[in-house]
C-alpha positions, 0 to 999 in steps of 0.5 A: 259904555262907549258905543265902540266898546259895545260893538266890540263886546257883540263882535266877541260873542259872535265866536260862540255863536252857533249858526243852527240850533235843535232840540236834539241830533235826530231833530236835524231834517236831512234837507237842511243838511242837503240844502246847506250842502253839508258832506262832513258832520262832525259830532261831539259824543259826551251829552250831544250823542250819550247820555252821562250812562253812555247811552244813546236812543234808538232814534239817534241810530235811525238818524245817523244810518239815515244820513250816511245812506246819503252819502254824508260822512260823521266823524265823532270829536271828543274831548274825553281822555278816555279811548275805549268809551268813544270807541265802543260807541264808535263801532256801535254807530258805525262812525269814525272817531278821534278823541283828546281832541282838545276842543276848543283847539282846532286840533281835532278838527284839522285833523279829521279835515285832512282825511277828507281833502275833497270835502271844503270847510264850508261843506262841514258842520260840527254838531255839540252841546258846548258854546266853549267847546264845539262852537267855539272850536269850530268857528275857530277852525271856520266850519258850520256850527250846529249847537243841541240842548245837553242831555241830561244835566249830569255833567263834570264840574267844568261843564257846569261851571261855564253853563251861567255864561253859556245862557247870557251868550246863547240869550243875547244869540236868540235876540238877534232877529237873524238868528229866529229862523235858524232856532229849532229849540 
């Protein structure tokens, strides 16, 4: 392969590179949040807040009061169809929501964005377990990425169809030297 077509093969992943990554949300020291001067989290629901039961943990909970105690706003965006599960887990957190937000379309992004005109695209990052869905829909939208391990691996046929692809991205993402210190998996 041409070293032209190598750069070009690198520069495309680059749209599915998230710019953090953990374990899981409650893992996300409030002093990072602070540090990078995020105002506006962003949040998937299906395997990055729940579990495919739609439950949540209670350190979750903890996390998400802590963080809007300083003054952060979270907003859930889901892809789901489905209203009435991203709204009762809505109220349960005490978050907003906006859902049939066709991630990896900047839809739901731009939406939730405009409700908050004070609040810059540099100071919003969007948290998820997909690379093409929440990363790849963020980075479109130029917002900050933050990718988390799925739940538990109970997922609809989609999901587990691109995972393969997934990792080679995410692989080639880890070897990048840039990138060691922004992985807290």
């Amino acid at each position: 392969m041409a070293n032209k077509e190598k750069a070009k093969k690198k520069s495309l992943l680059k749209n599915f590179y998230p710019e953090f990554t953990f374990e899981k949300v409650e893992n996300i020291p409030y002093e990072l949040l602070h540090k990078e001067g995020i105002r506006l989290i962003l949040m998937d629901m299906d395997n990055t807040l729940i579990d495919s039961k739609g439950q949540y943990s209670k350190e979750l909970k903890k996390w998400i009061q802590n963080v809007k105690s300083k003054d952060i706003k979270l907003y859930i965006v889901s892809n789901s169809i489905s209203e009435r599960m991203v709204k009762k887990i809505s109220k349960e957190l005490g978050v907003r929501y906006f859902y049939k937000a066709s991630k990896p379309s900047t839809k739901g992004f731009k939406t939730v964005s405009e409700q908050f005109p004070e609040i810059s695209k540099k100071e919003i990052l969007m948290i998820g377990d997909q690379l093409f869905t929440d990363i790849w829909g963020a980075n479109r939208f130029n917002i900050r990425t933050l990718l988390v391990k799925r739940i538990n691996k109970k997922e609809i046929i989609v999901s587990r169809i691109k995972r393969p692809i997934e990792r080679i991205i995410l692989n080639h993402y880890y070897k990048k030297e840039e990138n060691a210190e922004k992985c807290r998996v």
